[in-house]
N, C-alpha and C positions, 0 to 999 in steps of 0.2 A: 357627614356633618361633624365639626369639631366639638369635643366635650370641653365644657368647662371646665378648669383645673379645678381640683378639691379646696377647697379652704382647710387651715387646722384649727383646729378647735379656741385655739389662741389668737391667731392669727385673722383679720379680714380684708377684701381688698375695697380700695376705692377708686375709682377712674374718674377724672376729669381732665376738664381742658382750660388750660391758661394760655394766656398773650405770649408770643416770644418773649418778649421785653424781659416779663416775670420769670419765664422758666429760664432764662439766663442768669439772672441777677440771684435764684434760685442756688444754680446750678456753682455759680460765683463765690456764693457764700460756703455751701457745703463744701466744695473746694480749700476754701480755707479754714474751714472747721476740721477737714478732714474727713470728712463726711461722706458717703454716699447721698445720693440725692434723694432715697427712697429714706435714709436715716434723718436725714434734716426736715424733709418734710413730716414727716412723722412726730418729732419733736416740735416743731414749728405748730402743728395741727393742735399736739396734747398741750402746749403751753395757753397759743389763744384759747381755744376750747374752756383750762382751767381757768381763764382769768375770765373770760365771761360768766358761766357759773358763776360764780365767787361775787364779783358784782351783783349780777341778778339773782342770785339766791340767799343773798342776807340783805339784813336790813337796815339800814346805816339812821344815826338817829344823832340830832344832837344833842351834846350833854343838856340843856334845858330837858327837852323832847324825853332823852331817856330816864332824867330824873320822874320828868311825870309820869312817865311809863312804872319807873318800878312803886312810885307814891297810888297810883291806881290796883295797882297787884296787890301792893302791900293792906290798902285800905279800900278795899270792894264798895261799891254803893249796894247797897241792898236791891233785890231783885224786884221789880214792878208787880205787881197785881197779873197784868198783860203776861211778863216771861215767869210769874208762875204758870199761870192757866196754861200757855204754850208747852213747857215743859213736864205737865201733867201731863195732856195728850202726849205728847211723842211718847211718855212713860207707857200711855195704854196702846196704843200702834205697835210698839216696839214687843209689849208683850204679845200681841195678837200674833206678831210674824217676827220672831227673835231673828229666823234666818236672814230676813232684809239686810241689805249694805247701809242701809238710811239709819 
């Protein structure tokens, strides 16, 4: 039975399968990057990767939008009746069992 090669501690593999088409056009480009193909794909991976993140992890607002966002910050409405009461219990919860994630 063949062992799997080690990974380093840096380093992890990934294995997939693409079309000819793409692992051509791939292989094409690293080419002319100068690249190896395991170097371009790699780069290729972390770029899309960072731009999705980036997208989906903030929050794009428009200037209207964000002004009322920081006009809300800036000047809170006072808390209801209802989210005191709420926030008294959790206060007593929270004591019961500090260790909770909640």
């Amino acid at each position: 039975m063949r062992t799997p090669p080690r990974e380093s501690s840096s380093h992890a593999r990934i294995n997939c399968r693409v079309s000819a088409s793409i692992k051509r056009r791939a292989e094409e480009a690293a080419e002319i990057l100068g690249q190896s193909i395991t170097t371009f794909t790699e780069t290729a991976l972390a770029e899309k990767a960072g731009d999705v993140l980036s997208h989906f992890g903030a929050i794009r607002l428009s200037e209207r939008d964000f002004q009322h966002f920081v006009k809300t910050i800036n000047n809170p409405t006072p808390p209801t009746a209802k989210l005191r009461k709420a926030a008294a219990l959790y206060k007593r919860l929270r004591a019961q069992d500090p260790e909770s994630n909640w």
